[in-house]
C-alpha positions as CSV (number, residue, x, y, z in Angstrom):
1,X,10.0,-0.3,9.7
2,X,9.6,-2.7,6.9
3,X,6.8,-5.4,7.1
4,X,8.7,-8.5,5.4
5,X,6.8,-12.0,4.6
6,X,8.5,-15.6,3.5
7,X,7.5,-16.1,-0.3
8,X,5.2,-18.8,-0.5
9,X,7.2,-20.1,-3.2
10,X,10.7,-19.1,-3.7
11,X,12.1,-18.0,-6.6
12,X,8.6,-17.0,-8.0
13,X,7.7,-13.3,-8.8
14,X,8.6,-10.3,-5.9
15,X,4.9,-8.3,-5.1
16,X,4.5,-5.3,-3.1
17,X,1.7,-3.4,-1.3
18,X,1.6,0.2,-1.7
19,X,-0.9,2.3,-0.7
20,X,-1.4,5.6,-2.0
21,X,-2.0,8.4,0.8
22,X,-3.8,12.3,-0.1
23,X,-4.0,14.4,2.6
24,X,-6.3,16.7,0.9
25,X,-9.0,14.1,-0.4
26,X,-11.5,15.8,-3.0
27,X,-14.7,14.6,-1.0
28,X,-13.7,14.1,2.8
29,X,-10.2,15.8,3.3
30,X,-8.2,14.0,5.7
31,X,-10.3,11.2,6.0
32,X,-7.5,8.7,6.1
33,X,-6.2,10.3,9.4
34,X,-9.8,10.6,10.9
35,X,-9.9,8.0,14.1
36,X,-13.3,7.2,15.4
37,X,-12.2,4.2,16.8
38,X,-8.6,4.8,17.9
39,X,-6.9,3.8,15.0
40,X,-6.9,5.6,11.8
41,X,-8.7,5.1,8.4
42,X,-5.2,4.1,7.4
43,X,-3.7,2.2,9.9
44,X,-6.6,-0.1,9.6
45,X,-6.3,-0.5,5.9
46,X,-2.5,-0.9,6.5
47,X,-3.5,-3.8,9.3
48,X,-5.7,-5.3,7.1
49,X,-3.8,-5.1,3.9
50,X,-0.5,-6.5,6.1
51,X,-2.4,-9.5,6.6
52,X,-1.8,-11.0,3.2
53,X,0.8,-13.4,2.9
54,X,2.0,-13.6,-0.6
55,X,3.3,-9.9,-0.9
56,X,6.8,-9.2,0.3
57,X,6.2,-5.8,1.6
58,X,3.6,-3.1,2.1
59,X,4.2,0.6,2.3
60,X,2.3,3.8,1.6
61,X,3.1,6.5,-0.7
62,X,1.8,10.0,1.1
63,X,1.7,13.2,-0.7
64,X,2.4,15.3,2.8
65,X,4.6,14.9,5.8
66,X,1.1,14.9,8.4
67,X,0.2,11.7,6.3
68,X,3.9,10.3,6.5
69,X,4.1,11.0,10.4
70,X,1.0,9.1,10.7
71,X,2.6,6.2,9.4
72,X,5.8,6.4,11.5
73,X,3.5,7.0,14.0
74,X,1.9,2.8,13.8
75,X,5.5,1.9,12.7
76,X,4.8,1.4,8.6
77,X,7.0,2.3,5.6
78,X,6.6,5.1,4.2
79,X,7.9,7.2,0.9
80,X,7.0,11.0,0.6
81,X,5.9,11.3,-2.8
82,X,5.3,14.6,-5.4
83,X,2.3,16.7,-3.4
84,X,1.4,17.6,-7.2
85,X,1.0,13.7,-8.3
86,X,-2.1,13.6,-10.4
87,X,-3.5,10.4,-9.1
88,X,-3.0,7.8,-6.7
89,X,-2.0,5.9,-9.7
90,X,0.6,8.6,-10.1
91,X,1.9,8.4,-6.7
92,X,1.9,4.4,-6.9
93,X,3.8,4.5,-9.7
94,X,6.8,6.9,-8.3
95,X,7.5,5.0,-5.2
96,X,7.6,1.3,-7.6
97,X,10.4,3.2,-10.0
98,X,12.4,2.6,-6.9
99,X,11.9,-0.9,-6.7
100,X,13.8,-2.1,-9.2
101,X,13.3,-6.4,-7.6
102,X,9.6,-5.7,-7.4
103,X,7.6,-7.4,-10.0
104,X,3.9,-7.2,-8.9
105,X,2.6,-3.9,-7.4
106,X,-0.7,-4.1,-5.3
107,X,-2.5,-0.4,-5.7
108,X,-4.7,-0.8,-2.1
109,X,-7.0,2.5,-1.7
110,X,-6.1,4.3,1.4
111,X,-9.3,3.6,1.9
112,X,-9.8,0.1,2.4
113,X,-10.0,-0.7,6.1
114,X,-11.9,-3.8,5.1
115,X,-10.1,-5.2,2.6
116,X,-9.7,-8.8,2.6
117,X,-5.7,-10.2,2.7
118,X,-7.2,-13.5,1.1
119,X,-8.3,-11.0,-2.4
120,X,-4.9,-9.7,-2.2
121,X,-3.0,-12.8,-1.9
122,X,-5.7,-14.2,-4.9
123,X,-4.9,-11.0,-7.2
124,X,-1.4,-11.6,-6.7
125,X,-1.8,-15.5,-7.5
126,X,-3.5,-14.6,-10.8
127,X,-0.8,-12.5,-11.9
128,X,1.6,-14.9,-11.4
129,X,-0.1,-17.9,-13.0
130,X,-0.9,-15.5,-16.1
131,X,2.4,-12.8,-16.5
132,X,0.9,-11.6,-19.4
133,X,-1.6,-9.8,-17.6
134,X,-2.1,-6.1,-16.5
C-alpha cells in the first residue's frame, strides 16, 4: 500500500519519504523490529514520519525480507534493496533511481520514532524555496 498526500501546492516539486531499513544494525541488531510497546521501532517512525503533509509518499528501503515482511505486515511500501548496500545512504539512493517524478528525497533514520512531521514538512519547504540546495 501506498501512503499518498494532496500537494500543498500543485505543480511545485514531487518529495518522497524513504526510510532506509538494516536488519543487521552494527550496535543493536534488529532493533528496528524490537516491539516493547506493541508496535515496532519502525512502524512508529513510519507513523510518525507519515504524518507530514508536504511529501507525496513514504516507503522504506530494507536490506532483508524479515524487515520487508514487517512492513507488509502495518500495510507500508516497501522496496527490497542490495543486502550488501554500504550505507543507508546507499540503500536511499537505489530505491530513488526508480523514481524518475520524484524531486526531493527525505532520508528519515529507521530510527526515528519521534521525529516531528512539522521538521519534515519544513526541510522539504526549504528545498523548494532554495533548489539550489543539497
Amino acid at each position: 500500500m501506498t501512503t499518498s498526500k494532496t500537494p500543498l501546492r500543485s505543480g511545485g516539486p514531487r518529495s518522497q519519504i524513504i526510510i532506509p531499513a538494516r536488519l543487521a544494525s552494527t550496535r543493536l541488531p534488529r532493533k528496528l523490529l524490537l516491539r516493547e510497546t506493541g508496535k515496532t521501532v519502525l512502524q512508529h517512525t513510519y507513523e510518525s514520519a507519515s504524518r507530514a503533509r508536504k511529501p507525496l509518499g513514504i516507503c522504506v528501503a530494507a536490506d532483508h525480507e524479515e524487515i520487508a515482511h514487517e512492513v507488509r505486515r502495518f500495510g507500508g511500501q516497501v522496496f527490497l534493496t542490495d543486502p550488501a548496500a554500504a550505507s543507508g545512504t546507499d540503500r536511499v539512493a537505489e530505491v530513488a533511481r526508480q523514481m524518475p517524478d520524484v524531486d526531493i528525497v527525505v532520508n528519515v533514520q529507521g530510527d526515528e520514532p519521534e521525529i516531528a512531521a512539522e521538521a519534515i514538512d519544513l526541510a522539504i519547504q526549504l528545498l523548494e524555496d532554495r533548489p539550489d540546495a543539497v
